[in-house]
PQR file with spaces between the fields and no chain letter, atoms N, CA, C, O and H, PARSE charges and radii, in Angstrom:
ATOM       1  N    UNK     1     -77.346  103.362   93.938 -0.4000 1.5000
ATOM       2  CA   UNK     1     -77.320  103.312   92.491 -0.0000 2.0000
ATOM       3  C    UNK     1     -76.992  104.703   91.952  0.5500 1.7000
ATOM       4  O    UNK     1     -77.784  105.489   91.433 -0.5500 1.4000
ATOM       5  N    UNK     2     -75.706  104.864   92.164 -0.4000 1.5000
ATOM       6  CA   UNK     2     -75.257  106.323   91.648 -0.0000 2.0000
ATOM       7  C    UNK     2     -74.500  105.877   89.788  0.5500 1.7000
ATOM       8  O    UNK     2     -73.879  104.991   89.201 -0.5500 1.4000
ATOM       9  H    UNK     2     -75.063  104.225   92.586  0.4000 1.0000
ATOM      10  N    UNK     3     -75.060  107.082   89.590 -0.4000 1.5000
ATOM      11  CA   UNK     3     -74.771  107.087   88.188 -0.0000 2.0000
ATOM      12  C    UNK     3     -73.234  106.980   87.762  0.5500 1.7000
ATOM      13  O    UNK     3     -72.802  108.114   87.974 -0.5500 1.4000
ATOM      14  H    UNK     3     -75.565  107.802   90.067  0.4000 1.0000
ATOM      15  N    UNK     4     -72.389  106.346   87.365 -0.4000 1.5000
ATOM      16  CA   UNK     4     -70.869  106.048   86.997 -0.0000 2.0000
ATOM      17  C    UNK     4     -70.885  106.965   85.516  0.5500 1.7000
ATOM      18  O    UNK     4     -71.831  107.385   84.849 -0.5500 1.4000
ATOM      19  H    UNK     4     -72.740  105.425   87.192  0.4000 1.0000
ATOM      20  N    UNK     5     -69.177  107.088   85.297 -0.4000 1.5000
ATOM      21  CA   UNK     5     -68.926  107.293   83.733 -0.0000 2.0000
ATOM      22  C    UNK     5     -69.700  106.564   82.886  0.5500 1.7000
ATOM      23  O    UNK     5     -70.569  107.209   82.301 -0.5500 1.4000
ATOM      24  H    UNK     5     -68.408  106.747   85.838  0.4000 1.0000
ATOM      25  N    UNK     6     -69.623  105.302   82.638 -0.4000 1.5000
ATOM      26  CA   UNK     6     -70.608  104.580   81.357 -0.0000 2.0000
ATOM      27  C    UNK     6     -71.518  104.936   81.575  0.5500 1.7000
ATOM      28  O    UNK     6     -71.884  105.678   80.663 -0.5500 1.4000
ATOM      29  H    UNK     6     -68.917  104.778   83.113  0.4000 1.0000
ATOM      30  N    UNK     7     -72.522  104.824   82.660 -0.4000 1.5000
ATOM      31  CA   UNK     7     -74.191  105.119   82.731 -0.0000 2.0000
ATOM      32  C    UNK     7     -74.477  106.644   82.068  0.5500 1.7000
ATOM      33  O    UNK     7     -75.294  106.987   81.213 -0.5500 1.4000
ATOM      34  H    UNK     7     -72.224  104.221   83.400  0.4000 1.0000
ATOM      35  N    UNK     8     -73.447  107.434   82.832 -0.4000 1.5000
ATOM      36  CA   UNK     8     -73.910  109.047   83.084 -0.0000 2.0000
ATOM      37  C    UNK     8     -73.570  109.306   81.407  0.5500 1.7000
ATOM      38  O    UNK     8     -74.251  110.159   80.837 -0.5500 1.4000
ATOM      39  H    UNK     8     -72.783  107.156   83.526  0.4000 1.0000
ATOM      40  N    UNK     9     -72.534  108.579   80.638 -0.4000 1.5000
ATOM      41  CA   UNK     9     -72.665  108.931   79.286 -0.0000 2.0000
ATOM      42  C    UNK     9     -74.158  108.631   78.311  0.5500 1.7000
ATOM      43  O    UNK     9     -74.874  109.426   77.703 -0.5500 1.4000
ATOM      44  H    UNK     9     -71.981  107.886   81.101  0.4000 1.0000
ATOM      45  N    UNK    10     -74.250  107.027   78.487 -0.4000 1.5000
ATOM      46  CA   UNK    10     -75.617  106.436   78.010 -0.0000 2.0000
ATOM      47  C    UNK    10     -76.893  107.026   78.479  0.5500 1.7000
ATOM      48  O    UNK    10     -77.934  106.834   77.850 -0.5500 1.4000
ATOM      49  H    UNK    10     -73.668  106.381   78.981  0.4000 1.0000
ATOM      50  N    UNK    11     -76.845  107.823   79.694 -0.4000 1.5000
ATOM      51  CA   UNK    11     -77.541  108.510   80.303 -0.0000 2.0000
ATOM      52  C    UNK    11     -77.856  109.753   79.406  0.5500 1.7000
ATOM      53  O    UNK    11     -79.018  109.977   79.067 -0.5500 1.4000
ATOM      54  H    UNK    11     -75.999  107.979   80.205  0.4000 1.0000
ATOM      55  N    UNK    12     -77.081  110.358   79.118 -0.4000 1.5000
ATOM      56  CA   UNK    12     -77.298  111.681   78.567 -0.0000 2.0000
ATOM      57  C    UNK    12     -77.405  111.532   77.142  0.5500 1.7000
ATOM      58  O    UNK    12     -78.124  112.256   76.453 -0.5500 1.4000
ATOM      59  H    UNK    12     -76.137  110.177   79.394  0.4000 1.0000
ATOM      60  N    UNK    13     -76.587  110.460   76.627 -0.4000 1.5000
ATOM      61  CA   UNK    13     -77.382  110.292   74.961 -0.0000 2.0000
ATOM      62  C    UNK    13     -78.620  109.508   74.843  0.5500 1.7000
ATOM      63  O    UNK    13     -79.168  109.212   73.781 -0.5500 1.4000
ATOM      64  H    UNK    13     -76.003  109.872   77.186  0.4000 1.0000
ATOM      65  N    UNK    14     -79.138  109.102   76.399 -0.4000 1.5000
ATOM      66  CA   UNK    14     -80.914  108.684   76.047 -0.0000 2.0000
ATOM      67  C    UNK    14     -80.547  107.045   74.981  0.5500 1.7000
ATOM      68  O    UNK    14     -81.389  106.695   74.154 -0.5500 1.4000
ATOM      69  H    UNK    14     -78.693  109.343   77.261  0.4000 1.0000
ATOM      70  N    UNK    15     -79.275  106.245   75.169 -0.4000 1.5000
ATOM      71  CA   UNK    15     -79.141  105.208   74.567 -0.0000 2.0000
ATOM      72  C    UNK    15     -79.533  104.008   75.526  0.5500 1.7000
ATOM      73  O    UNK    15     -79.654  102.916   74.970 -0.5500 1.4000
ATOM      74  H    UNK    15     -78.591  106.529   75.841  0.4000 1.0000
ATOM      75  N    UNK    16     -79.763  104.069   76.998 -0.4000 1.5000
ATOM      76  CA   UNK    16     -79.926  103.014   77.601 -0.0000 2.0000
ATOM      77  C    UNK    16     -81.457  102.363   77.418  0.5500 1.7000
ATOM      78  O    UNK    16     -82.477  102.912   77.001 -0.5500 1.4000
ATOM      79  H    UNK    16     -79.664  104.955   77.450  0.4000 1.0000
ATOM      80  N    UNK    17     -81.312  101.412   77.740 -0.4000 1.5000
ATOM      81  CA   UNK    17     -83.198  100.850   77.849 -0.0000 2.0000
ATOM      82  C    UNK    17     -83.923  101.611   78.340  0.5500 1.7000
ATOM      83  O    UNK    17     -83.495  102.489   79.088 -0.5500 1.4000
ATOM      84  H    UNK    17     -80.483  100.966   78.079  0.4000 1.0000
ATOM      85  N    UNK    18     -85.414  101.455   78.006 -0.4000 1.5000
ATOM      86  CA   UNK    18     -86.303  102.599   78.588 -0.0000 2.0000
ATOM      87  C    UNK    18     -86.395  102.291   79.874  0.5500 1.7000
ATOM      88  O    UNK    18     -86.515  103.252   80.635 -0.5500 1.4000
ATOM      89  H    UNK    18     -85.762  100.742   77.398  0.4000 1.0000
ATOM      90  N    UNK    19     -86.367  100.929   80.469 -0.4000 1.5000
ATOM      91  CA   UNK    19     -86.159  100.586   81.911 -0.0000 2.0000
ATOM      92  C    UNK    19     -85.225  101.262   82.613  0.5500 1.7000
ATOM      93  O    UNK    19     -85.716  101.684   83.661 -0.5500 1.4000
ATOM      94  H    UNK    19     -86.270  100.149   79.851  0.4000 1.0000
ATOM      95  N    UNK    20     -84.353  101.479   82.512 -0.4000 1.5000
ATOM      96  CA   UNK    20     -82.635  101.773   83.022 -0.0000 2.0000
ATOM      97  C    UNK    20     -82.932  103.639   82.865  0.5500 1.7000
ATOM      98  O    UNK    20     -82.641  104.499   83.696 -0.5500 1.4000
ATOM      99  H    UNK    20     -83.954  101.137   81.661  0.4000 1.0000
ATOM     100  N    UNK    21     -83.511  103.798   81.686 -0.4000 1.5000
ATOM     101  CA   UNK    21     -83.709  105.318   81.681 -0.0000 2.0000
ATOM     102  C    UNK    21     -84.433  105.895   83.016  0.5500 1.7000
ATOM     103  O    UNK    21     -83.848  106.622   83.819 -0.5500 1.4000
ATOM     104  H    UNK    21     -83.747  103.099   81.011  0.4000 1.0000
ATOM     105  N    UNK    22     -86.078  105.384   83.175 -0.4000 1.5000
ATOM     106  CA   UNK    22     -86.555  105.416   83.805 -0.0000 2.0000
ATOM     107  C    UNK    22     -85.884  105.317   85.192  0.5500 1.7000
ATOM     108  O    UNK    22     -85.559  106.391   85.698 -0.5500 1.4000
ATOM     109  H    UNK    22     -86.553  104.793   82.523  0.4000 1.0000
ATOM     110  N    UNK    23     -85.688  104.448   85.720 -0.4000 1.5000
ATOM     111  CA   UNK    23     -84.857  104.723   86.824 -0.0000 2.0000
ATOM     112  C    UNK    23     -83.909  105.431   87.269  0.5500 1.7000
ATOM     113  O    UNK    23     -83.866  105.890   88.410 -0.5500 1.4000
ATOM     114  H    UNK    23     -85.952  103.575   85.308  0.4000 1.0000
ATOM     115  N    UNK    24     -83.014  105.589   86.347 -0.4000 1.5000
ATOM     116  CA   UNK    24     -82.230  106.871   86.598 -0.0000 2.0000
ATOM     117  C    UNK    24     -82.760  108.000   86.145  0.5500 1.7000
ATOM     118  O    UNK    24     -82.007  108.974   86.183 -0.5500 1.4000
ATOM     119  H    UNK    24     -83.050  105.216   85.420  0.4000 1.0000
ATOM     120  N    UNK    25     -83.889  108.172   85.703 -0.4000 1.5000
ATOM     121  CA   UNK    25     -84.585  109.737   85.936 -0.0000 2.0000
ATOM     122  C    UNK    25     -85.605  109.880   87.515  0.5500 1.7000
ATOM     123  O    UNK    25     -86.056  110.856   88.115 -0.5500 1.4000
ATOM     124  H    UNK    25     -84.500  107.382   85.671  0.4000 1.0000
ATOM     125  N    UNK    26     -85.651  108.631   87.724 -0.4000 1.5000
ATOM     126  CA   UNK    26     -86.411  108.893   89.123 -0.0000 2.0000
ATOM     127  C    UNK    26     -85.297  109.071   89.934  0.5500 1.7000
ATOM     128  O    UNK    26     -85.484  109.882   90.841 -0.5500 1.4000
ATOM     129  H    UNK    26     -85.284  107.839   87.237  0.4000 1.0000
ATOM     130  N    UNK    27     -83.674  108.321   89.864 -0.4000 1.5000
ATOM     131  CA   UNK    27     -82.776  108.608   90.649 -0.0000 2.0000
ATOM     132  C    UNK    27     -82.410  110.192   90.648  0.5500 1.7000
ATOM     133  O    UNK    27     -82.614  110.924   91.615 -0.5500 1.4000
ATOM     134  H    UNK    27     -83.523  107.662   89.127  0.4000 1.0000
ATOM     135  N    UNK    28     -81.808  110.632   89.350 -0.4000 1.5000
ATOM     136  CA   UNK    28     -81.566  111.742   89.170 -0.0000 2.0000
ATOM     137  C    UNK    28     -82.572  112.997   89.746  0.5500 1.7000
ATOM     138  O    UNK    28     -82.156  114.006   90.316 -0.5500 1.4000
ATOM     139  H    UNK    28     -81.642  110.037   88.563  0.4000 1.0000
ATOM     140  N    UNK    29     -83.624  112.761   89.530 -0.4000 1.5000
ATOM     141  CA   UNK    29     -84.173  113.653   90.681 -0.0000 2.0000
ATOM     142  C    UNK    29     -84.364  114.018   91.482  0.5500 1.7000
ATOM     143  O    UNK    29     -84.820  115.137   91.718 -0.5500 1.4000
ATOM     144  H    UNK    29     -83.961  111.941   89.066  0.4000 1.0000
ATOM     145  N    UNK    30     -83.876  112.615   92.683 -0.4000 1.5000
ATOM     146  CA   UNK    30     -84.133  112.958   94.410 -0.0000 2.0000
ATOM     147  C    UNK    30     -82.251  112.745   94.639  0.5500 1.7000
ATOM     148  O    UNK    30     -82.066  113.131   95.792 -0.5500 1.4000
ATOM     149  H    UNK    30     -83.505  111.706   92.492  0.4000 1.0000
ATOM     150  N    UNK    31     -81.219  112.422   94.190 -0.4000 1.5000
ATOM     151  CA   UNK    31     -80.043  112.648   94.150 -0.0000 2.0000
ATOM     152  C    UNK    31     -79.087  113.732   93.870  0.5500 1.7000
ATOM     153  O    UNK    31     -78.627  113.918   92.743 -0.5500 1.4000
ATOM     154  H    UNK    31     -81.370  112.108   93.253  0.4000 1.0000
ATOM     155  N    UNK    32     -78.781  114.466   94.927 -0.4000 1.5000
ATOM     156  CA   UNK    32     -78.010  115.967   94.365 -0.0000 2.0000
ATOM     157  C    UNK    32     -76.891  115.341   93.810  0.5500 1.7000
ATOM     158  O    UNK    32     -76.461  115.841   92.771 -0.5500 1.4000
ATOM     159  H    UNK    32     -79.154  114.314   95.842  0.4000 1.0000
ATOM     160  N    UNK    33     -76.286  114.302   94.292 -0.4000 1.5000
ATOM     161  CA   UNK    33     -74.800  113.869   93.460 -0.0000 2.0000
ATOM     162  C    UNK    33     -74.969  113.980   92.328  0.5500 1.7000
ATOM     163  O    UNK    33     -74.493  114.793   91.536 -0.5500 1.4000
ATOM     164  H    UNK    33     -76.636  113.896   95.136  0.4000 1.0000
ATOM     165  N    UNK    34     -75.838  112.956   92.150 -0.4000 1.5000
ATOM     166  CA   UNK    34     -75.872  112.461   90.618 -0.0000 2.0000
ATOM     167  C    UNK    34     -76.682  114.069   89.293  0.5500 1.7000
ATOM     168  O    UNK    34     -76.275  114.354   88.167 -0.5500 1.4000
ATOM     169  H    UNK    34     -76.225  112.296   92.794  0.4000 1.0000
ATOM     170  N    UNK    35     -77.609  114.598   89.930 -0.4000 1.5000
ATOM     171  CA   UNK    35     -78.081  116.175   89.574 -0.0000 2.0000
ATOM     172  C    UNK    35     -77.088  116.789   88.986  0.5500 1.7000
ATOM     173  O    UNK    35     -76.843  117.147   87.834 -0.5500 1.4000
ATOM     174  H    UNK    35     -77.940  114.367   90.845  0.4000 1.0000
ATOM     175  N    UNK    36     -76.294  116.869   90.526 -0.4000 1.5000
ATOM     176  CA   UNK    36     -74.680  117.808   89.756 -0.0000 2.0000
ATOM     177  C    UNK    36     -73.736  117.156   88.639  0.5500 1.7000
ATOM     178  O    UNK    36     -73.159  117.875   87.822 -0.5500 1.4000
ATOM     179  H    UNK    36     -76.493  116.578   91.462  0.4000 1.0000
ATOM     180  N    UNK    37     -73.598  115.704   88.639 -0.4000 1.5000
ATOM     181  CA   UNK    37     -72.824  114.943   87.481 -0.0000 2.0000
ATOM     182  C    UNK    37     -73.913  115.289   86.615  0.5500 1.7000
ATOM     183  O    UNK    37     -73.652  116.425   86.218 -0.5500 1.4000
ATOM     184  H    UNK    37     -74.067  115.120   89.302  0.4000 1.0000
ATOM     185  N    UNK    38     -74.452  115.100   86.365 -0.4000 1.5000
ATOM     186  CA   UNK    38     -75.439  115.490   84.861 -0.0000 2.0000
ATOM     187  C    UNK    38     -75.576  116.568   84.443  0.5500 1.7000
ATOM     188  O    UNK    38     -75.838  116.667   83.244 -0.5500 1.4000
ATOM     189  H    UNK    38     -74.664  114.178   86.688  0.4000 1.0000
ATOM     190  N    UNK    39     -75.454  117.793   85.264 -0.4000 1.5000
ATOM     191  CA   UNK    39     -75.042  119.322   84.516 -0.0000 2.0000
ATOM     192  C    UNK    39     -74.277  119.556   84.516  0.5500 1.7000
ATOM     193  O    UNK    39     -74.235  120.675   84.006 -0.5500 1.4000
ATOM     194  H    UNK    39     -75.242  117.713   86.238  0.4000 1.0000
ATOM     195  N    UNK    40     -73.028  119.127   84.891 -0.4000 1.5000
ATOM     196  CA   UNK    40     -71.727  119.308   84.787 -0.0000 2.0000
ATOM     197  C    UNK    40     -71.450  118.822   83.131  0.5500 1.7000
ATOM     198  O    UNK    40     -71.075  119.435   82.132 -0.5500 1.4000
ATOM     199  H    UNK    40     -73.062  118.218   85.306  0.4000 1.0000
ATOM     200  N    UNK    41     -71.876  117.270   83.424 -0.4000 1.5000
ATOM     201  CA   UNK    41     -71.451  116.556   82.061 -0.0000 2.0000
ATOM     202  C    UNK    41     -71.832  117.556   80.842  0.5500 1.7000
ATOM     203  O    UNK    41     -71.091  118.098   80.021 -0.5500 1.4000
ATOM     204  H    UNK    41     -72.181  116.772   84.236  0.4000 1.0000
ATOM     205  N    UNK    42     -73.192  117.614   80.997 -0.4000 1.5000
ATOM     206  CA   UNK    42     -74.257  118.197   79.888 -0.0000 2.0000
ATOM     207  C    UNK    42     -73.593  119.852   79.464  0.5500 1.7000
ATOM     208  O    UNK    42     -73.979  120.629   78.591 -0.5500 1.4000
ATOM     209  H    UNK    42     -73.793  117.174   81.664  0.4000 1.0000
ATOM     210  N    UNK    43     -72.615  119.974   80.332 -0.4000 1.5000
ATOM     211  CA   UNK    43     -72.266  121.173   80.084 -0.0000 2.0000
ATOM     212  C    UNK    43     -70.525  121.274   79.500  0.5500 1.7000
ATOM     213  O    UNK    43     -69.821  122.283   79.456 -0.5500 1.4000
ATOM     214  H    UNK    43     -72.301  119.344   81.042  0.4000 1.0000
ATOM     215  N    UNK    44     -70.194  119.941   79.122 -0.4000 1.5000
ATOM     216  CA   UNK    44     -68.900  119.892   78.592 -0.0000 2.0000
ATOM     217  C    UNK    44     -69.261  120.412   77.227  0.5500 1.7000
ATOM     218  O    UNK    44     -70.323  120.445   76.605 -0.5500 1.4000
ATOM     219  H    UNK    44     -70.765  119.122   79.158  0.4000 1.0000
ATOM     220  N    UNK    45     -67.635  120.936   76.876 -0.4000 1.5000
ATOM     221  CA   UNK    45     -68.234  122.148   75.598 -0.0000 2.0000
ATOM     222  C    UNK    45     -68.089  120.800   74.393  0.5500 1.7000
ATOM     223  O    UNK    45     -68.835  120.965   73.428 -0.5500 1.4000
ATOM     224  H    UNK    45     -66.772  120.909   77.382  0.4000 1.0000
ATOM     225  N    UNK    46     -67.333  119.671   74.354 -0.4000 1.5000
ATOM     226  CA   UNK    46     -67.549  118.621   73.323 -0.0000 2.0000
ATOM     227  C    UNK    46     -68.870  117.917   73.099  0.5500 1.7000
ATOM     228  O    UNK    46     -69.154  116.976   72.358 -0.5500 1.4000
ATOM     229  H    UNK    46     -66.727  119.536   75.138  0.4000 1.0000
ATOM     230  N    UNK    47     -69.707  118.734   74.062 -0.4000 1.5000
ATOM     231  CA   UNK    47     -70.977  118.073   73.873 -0.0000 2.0000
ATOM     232  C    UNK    47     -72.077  118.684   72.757  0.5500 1.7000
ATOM     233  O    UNK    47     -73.089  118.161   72.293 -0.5500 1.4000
ATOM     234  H    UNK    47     -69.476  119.499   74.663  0.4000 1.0000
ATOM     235  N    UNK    48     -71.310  120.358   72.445 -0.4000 1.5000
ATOM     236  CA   UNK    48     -71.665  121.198   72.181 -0.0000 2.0000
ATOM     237  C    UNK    48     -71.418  121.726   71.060  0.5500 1.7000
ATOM     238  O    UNK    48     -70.214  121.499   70.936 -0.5500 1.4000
ATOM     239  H    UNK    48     -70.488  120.784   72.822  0.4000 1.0000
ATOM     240  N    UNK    49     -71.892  122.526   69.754 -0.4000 1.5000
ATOM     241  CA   UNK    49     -71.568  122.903   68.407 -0.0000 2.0000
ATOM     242  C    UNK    49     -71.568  123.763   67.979  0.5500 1.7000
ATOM     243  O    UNK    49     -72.595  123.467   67.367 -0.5500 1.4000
ATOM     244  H    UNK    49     -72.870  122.710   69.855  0.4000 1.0000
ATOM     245  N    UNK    50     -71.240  125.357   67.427 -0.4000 1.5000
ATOM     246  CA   UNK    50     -72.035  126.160   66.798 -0.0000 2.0000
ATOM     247  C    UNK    50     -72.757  125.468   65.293  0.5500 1.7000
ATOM     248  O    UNK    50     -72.301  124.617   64.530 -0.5500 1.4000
ATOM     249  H    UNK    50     -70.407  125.597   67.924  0.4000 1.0000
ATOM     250  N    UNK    51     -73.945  126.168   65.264 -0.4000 1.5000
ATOM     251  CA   UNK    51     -73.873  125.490   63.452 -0.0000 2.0000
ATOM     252  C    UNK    51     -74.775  126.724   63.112  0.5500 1.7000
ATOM     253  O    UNK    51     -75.371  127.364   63.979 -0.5500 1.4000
ATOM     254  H    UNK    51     -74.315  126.860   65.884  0.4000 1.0000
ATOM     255  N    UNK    52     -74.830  127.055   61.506 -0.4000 1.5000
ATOM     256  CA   UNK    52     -75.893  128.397   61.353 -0.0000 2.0000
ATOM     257  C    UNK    52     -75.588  129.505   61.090  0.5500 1.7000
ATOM     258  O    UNK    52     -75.247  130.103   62.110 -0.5500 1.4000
ATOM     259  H    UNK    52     -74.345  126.535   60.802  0.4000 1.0000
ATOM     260  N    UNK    53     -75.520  130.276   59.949 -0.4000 1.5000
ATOM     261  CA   UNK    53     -75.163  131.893   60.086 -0.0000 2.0000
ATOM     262  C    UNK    53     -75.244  132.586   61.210  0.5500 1.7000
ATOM     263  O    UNK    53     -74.653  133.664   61.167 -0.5500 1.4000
ATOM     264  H    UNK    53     -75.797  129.791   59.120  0.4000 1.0000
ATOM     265  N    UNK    54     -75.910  132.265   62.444 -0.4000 1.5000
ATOM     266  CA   UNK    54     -75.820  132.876   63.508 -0.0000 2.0000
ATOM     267  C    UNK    54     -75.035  132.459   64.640  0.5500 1.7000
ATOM     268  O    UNK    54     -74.934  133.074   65.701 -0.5500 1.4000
ATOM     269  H    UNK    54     -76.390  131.389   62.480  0.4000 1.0000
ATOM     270  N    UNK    55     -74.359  131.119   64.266 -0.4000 1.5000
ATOM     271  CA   UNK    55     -73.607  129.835   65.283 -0.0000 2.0000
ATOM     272  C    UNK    55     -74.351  130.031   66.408  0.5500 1.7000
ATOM     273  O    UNK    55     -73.991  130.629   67.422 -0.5500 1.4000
ATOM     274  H    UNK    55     -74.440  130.620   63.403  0.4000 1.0000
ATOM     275  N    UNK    56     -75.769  129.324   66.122 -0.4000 1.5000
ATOM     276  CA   UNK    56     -76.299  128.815   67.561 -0.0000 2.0000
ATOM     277  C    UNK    56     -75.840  127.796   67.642  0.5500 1.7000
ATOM     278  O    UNK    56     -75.500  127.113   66.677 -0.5500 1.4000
ATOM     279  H    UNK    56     -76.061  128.838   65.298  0.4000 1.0000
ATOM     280  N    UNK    57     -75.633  127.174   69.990 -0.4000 1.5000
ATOM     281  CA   UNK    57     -75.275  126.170   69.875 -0.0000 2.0000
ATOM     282  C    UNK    57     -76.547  125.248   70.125  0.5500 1.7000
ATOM     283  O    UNK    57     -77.583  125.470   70.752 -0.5500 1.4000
ATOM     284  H    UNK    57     -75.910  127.729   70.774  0.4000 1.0000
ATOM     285  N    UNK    58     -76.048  123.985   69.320 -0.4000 1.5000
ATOM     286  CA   UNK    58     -76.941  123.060   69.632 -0.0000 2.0000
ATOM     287  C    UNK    58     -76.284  121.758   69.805  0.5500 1.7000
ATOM     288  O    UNK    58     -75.099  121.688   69.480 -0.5500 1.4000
ATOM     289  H    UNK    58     -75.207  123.805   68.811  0.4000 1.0000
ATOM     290  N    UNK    59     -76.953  120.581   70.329 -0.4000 1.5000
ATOM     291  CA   UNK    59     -76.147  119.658   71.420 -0.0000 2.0000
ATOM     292  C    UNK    59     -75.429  118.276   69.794  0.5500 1.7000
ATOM     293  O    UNK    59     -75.919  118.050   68.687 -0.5500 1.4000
ATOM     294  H    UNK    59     -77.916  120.638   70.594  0.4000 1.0000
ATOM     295  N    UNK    60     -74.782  117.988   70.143 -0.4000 1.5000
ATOM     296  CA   UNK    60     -73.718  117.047   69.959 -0.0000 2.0000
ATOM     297  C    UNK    60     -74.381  115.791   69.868  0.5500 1.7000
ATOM     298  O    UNK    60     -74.568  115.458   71.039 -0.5500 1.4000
ATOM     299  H    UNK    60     -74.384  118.172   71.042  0.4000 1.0000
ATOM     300  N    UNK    61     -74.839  114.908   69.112 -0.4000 1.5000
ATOM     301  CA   UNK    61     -75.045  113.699   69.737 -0.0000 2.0000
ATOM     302  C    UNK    61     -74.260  112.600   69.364  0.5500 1.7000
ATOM     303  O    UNK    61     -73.179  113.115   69.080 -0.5500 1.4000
ATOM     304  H    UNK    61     -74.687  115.178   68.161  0.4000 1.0000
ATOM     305  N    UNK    62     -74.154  111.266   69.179 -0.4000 1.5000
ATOM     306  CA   UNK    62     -73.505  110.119   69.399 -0.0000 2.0000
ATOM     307  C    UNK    62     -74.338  109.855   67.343  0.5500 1.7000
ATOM     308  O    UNK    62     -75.561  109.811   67.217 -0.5500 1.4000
ATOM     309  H    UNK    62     -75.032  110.847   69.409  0.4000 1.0000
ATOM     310  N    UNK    63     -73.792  109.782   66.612 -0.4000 1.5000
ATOM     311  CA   UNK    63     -73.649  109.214   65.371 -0.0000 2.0000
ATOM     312  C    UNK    63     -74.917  107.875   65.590  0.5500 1.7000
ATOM     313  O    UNK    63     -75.068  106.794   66.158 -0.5500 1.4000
ATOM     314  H    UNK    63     -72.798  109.818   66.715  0.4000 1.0000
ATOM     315  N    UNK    64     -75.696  108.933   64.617 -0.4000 1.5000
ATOM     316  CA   UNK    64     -76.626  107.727   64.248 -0.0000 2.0000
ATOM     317  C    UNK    64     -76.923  106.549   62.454  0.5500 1.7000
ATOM     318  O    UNK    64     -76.875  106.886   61.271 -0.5500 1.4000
ATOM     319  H    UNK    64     -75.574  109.812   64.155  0.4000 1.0000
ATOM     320  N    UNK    65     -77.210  105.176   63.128 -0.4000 1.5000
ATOM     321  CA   UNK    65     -77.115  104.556   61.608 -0.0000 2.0000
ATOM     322  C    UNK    65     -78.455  105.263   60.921  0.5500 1.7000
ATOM     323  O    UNK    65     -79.239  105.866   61.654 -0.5500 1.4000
ATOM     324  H    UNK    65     -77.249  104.903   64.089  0.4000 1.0000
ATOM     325  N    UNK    66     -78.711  105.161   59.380 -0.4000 1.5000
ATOM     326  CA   UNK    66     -79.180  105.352   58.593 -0.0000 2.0000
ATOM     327  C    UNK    66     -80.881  104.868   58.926  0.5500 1.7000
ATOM     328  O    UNK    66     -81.931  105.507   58.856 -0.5500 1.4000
ATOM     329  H    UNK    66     -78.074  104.671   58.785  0.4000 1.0000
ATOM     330  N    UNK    67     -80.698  104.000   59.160 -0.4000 1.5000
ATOM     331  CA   UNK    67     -81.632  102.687   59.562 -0.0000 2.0000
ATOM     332  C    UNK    67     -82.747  103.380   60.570  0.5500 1.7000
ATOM     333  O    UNK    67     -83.959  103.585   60.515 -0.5500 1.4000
ATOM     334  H    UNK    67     -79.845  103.480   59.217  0.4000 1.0000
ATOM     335  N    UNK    68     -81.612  103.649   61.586 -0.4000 1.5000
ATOM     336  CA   UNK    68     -82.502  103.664   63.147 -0.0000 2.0000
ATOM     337  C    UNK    68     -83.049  105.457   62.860  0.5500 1.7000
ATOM     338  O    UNK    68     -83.958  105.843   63.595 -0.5500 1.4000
ATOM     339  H    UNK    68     -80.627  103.482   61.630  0.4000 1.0000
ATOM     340  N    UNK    69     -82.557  106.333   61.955 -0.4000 1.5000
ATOM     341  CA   UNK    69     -83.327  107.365   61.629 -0.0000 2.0000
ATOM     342  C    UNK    69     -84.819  107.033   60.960  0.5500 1.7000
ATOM     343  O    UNK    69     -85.898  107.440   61.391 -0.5500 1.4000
ATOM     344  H    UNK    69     -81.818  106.019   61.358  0.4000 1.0000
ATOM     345  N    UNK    70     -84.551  106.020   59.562 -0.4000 1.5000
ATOM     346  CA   UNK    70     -85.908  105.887   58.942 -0.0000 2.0000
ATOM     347  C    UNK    70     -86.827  105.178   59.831  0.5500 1.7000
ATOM     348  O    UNK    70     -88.037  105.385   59.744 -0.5500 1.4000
ATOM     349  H    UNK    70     -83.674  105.689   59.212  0.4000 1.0000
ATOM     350  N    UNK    71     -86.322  104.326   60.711 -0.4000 1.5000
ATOM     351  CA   UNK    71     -87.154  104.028   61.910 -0.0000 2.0000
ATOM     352  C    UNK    71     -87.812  104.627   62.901  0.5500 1.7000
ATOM     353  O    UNK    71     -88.625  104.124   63.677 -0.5500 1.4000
ATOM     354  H    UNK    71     -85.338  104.158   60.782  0.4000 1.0000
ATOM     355  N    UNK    72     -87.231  106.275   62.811 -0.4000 1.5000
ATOM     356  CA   UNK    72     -87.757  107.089   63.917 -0.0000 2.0000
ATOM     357  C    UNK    72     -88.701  107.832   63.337  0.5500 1.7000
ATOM     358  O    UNK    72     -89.709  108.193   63.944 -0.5500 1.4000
ATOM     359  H    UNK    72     -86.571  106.683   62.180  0.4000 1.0000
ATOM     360  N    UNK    73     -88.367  108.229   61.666 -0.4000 1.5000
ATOM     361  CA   UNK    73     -89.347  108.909   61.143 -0.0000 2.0000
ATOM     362  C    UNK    73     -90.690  107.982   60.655  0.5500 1.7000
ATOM     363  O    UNK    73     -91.689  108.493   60.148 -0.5500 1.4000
ATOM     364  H    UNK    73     -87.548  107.935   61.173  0.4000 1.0000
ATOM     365  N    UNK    74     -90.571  106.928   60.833 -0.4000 1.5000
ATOM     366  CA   UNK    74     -91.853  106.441   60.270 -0.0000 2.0000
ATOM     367  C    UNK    74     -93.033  106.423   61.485  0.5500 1.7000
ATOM     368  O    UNK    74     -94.178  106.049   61.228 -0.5500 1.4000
ATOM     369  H    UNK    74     -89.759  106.513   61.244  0.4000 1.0000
């Protein structure tokens, strides 16, 4: 169960089920393959932003609805 393009994306924006997460964080830990695909990925610069009078970077994520924010803050 090595991590592919679709997974290793859904993977890193934390969009898959908490089931599917879970497992591939227990994979990702005892797997050097999959280790190295995930800092590699995590380290593409489109993942990445300056923002800030000081342009720190901070990470990129996948466009969220309106909805699933007031859902996170409540």
């Amino acid at each position: 169960m090595h991590l592919d393009d679709s997974t290793l994306d859904g993977y890193l924006a934390r969009s898959l089920d908490r089931d599917a997460l879970g497992s591939f964080d227990d994979h990702v830990s005892t797997c050097l393959h999959c280790t190295l695909a995930v800092d590699a990925a995590g380290l593409e610069p489109d993942r990445w932003e300056r923002r800030g009078p000081l342009g720190r970077l901070v990470r990129v994520g996948p466009p969220r609805p309106a909805r699933a924010e007031l859902d996170r803050a409540a």
